[in-house]
N, C-alpha and C positions, 0 to 999 in steps of 0.2 A: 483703799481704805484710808480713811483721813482721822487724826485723833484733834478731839480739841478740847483744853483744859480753860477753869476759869478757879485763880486764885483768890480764897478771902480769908485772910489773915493765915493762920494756920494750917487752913483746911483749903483742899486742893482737890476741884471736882473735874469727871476725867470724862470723855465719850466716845464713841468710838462709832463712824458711819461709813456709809459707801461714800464713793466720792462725787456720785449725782445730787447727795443732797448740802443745800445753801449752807455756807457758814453761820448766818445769820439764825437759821435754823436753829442750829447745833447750838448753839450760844441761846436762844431763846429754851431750847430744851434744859440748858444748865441750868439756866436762870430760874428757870421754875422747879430744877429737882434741890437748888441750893434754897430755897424759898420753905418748900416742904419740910424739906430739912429742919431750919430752922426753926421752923412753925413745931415740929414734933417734938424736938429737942430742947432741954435747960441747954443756958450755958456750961453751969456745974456736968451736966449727964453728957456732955461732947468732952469737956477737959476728963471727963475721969474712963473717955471712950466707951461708954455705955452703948452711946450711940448706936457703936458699928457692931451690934446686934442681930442678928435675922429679922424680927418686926419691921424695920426700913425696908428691908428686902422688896417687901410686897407693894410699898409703895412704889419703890423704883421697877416692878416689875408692870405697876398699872399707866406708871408714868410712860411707859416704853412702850405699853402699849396704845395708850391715847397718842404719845407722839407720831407711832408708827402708823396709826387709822389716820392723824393729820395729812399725813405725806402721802398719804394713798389717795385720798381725798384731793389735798392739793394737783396731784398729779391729775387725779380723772377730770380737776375743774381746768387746770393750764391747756389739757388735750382737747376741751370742748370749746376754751377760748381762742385756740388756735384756728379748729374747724369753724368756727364763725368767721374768724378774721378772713379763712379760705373763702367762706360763703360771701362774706361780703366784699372782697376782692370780684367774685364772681359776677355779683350784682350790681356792681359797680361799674364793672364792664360791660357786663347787656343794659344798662341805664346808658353808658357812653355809646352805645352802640344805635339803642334804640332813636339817641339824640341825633347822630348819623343818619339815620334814615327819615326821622321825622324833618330834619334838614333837607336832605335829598328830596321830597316828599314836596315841602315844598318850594322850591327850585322846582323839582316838575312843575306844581301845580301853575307856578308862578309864569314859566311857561307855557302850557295848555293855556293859560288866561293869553296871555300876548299872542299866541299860535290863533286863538277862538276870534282876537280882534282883527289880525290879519286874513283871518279865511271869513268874517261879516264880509271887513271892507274888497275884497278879491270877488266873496260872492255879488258884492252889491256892485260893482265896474262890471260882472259875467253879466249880470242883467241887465244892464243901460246900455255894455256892446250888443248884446244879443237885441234887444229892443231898436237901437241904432238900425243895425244889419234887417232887422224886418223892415222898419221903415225905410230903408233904402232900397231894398226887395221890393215891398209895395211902388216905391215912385219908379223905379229901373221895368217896371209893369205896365205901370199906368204910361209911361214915355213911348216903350213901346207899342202897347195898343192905342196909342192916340197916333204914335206914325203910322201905324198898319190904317189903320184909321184913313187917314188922310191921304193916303200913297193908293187907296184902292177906291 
């Protein structure tokens, strides 16, 4: 429990919270019950303590309560700004991630292109050796059926 007061002149406004909530707070909650205050009251009806009446009461019992829906409120928006910031932690990393393999991705492709130009140029020497080797087949044929040839 934290108290926190805010003096002006005479008059000394008081509060009293848990200790989760901001000082800043607590001082913005005075400031608006010392405000109403003023706003209700003469000068003369605070000097002559008229003021501290029951009728205030209800003010400060609505004030207490609008501050108290703030903080609730406050709280439900801090917790959903939070789970975004998770979310987008999250998303940030499957973005990093996806960059990773759109990288990798193309690295492969980049390869397969290089791997495609080496398997043309390999297929196209398979075909000029293999073509060679026939035509050498065919003359190593024709040498010999010209010696058979000639020898008989």
């Amino acid at each position: 429990t934290s108290f926190h007061c805010l003096a002006d002149g005479d008059l000394v406004f008081i509060c009293m919270t848990d200790d989760s909530v901001k000082k800043m707070k607590a001082y913005k909650f005075l400031e608006g019950i010392k405000q109403k205050f003023y706003d209700t009251y003469q000068p003369e009806q605070i000097k002559a303590a008229i003021a501290f009446g029951l009728p205030f009461v209800e003010q400060l019992r609505g004030a207490m309560n609008k501050f108290n829906y703030n903080v609730v409120e406050e709280e439900k928006a801090e917790t959903v700004l939070k789970e975004l910031a998770g979310a987008r932690d999250v998303i940030v990393e499957d973005l990093r991630n996806v960059l990773d393999k759109d990288i990798k991705i193309d690295a492969i492709l980049l390869r397969t292109e290089a791997l495609k130009g080496i398997s043309t140029r390999t297929t196209a020497r398979a075909v000029a050796y293999k073509k060679k080797e026939r035509n050498s087949n065919v003359i190593y044929c024709l040498i010999i059926t010209v010696a058979v040839l000639v020898l008989y």
